[in-house]
C-alpha positions as CSV (number, residue, x, y, z in Angstrom):
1,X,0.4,-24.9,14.8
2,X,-1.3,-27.9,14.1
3,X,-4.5,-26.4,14.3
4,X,-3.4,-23.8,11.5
5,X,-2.3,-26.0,9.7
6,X,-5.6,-27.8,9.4
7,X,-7.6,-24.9,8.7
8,X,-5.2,-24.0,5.8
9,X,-5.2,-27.6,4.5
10,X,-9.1,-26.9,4.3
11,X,-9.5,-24.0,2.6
12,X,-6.9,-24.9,0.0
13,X,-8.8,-28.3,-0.4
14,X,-11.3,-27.1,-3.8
15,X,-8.8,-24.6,-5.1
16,X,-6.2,-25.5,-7.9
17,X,-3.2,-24.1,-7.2
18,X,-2.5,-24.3,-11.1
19,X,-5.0,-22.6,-12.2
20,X,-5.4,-18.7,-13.1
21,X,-8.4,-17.4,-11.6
22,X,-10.5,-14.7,-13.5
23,X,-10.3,-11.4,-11.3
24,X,-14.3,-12.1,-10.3
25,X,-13.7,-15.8,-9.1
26,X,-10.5,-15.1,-7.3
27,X,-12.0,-12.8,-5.3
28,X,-15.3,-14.7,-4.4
29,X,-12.7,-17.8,-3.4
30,X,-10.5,-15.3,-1.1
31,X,-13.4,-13.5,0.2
32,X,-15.7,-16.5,1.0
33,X,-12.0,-18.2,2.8
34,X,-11.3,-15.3,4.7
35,X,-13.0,-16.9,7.8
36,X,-10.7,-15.8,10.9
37,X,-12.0,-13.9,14.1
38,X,-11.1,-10.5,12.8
39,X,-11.9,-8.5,9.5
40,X,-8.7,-10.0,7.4
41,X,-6.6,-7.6,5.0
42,X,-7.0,-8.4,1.1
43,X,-3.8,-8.5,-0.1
44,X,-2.1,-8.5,-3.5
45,X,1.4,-9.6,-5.4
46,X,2.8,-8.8,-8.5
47,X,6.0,-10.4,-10.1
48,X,7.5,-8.2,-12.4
49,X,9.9,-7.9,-15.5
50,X,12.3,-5.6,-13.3
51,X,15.4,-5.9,-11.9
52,X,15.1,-2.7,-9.5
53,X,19.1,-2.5,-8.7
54,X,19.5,-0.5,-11.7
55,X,18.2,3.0,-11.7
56,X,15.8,2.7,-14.7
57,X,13.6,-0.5,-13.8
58,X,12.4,1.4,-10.3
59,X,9.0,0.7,-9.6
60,X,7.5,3.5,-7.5
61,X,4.3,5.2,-7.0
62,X,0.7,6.0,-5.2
63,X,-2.4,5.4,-6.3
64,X,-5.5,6.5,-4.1
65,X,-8.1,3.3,-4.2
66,X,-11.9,3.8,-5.0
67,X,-12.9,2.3,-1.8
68,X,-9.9,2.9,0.3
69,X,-8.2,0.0,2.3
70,X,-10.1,-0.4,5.3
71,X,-7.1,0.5,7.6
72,X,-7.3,3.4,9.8
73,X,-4.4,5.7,8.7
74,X,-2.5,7.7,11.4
75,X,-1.1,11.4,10.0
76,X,1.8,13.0,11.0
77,X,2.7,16.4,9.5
78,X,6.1,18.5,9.9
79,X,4.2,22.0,9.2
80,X,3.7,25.6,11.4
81,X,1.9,28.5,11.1
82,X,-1.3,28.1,9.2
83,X,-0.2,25.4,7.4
84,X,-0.1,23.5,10.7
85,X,-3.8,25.0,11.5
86,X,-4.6,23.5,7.8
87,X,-3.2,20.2,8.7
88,X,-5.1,19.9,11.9
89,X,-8.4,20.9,10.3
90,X,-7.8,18.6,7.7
91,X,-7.8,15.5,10.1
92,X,-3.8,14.7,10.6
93,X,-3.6,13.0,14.0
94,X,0.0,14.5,14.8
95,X,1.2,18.0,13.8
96,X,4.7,19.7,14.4
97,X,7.8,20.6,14.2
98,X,10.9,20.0,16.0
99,X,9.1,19.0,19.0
100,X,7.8,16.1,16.2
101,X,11.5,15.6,15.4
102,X,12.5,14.9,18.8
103,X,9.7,12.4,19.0
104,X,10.5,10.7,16.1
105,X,14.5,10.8,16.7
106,X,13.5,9.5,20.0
107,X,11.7,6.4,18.2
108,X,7.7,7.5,19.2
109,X,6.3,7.5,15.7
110,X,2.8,6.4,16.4
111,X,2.1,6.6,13.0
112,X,1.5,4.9,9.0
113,X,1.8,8.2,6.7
114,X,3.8,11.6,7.3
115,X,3.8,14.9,5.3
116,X,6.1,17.5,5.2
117,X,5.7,21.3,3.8
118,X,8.7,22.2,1.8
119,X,10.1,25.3,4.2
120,X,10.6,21.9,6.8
121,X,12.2,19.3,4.9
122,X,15.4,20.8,5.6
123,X,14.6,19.6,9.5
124,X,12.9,16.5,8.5
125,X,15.8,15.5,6.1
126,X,18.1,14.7,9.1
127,X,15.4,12.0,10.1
128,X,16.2,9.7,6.7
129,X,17.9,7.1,9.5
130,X,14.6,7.1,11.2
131,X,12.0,7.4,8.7
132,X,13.9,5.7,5.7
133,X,14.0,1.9,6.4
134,X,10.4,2.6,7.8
135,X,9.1,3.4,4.3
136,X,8.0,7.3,6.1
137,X,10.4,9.4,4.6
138,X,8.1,11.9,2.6
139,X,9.3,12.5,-0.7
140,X,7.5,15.1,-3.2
141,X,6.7,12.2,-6.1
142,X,4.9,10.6,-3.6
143,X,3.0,14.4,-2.9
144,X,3.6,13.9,0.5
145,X,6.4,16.6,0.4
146,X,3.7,19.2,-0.4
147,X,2.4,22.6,0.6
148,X,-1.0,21.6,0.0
149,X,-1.6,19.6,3.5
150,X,-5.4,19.3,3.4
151,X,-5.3,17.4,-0.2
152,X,-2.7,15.1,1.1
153,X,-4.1,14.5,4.7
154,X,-7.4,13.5,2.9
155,X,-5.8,11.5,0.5
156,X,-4.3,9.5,2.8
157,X,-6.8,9.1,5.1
158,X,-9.0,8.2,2.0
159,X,-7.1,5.3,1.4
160,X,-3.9,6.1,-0.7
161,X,-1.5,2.8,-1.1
162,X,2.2,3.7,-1.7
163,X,3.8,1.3,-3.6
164,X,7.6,0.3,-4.2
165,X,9.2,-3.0,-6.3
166,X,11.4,-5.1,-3.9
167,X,14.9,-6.6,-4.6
168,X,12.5,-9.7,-6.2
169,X,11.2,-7.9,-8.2
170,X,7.8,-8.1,-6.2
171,X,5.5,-5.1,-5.1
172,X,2.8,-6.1,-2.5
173,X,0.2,-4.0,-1.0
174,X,-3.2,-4.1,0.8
175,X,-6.1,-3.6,-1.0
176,X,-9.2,-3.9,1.0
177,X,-10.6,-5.8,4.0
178,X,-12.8,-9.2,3.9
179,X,-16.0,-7.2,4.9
180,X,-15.9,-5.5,1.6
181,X,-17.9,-6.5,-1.6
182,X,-16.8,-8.6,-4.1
183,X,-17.5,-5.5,-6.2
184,X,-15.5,-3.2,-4.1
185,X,-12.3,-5.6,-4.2
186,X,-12.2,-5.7,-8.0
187,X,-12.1,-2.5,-8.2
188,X,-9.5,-1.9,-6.2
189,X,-7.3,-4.2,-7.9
190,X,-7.7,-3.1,-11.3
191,X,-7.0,0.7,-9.7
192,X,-4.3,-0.7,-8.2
193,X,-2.6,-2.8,-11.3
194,X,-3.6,0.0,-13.4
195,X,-1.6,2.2,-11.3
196,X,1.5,-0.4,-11.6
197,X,0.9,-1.0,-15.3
198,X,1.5,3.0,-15.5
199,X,4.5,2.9,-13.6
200,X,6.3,0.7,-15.8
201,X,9.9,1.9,-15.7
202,X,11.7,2.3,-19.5
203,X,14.1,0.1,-18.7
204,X,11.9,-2.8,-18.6
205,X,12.4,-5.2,-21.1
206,X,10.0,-8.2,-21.9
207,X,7.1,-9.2,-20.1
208,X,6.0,-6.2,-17.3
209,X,3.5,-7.8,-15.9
210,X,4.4,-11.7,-14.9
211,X,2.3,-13.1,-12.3
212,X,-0.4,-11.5,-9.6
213,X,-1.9,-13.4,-7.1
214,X,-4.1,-12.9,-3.7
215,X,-4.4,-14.1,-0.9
216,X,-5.8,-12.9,2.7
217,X,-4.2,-12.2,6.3
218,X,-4.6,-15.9,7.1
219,X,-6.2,-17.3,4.3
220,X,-5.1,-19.5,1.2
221,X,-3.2,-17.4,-2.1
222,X,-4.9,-18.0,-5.7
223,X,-3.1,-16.8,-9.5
224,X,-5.1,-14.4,-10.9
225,X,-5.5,-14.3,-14.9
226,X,-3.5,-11.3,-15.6
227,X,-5.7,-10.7,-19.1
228,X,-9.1,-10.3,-16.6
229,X,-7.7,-7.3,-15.0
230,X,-7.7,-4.7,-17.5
């Protein structure tokens, strides 16, 4: 712990934890601190003007990066018939249907994303238990309750980020790896806040948009200027 705590102490040492970085210079000072033995996830928060307990300040959405995330997506798809045959063409890594829902009701879910065609939600509805606090319960705003499996494998394979506000009032996601370009991570985070800034509930009142910071897997956290990002 000691040790950690060094290296941290170091690479906050030239960086004013004040001071709101333009989007360019916060990610050259993550990027360039993102030193650890693996390829760290670029990660970003957002504060915002919500109070998600009432109905109309939910903040919920997807938004597909330009670059992706770097993370290797595992597919599952509830599907049969051809549309299981499209699924598997299309790339998803698990595809079935109650035999699925006995692996998943038995707690295997060796997976990050699953679909659903509509003619199965009715069988993957009695896994809301299972899939629900995991954040895997498909839901059609989300497209992932669907009939069009190939679009929606690929998407997120591609690199689709689904986002949802927390009880703070906070939405954090991953938006690239440290082996990216400076170039690549901007963009991403102005596809991402863009995609926030359009999911801004009508019950919002005041300021949306309040603070956004990043930060990597084991690196230091910077304020960004939120007036760079559009």
């Amino acid at each position: 712990m000691a040790r950690e705590g060094k290296r941290l102490k170091s690479a906050y040492a030239d960086i004013d934890r004040d001071k709101f970085y333009s989007l360019a210079d916060a990610v050259k000072a993550i990027k360039t601190r993102a030193v650890a033995k693996f390829d760290e996830t670029i990660e970003i928060a957002l504060n915002l003007g919500v109070d998600p307990r009432h109905a109309d300040q939910m903040v919920r959405g997807v938004v597909e990066l330009p670059h992706g995330t770097g993370k290797t997506v595992r597919v599952a798809v509830f599907a049969k018939g051809d549309k299981a045959e499209e699924a598997r063409k299309a790339g998803a890594d698990i595809v079935g249907e109650q035999d699925l829902f006995d692996a998943c009701n038995a707690g295997n879910m060796d997976f990050d994303r699953v679909i659903a065609t509509p003619d199965l939600m009715g069988l993957v509805g009695r896994l809301g238990k299972v899939l629900g606090p995991r954040g895997l319960m498909p839901n059609p705003k989300l497209g992932t309750v669907t009939a069009n499996v190939t679009e929606a494998v690929r998407a997120a394979k591609a690199g689709q980020v689904q986002f949802r506000v927390e009880k703070a009032g906070i939405v954090h996601a991953g938006i690239g790896k440290a082996s990216f370009s400076e170039e690549k991570l901007a963009e991403n985070v102005k596809a991402f806040v863009d995609a926030i800034t359009k999911a801004k509930p009508q019950g919002a009142k005041g300021t949306y948009l309040k603070k956004v910071s990043l930060s990597s897997t084991m690196g230091p956290g910077v304020k960004l200027d939120v007036a760079t990002l559009a």
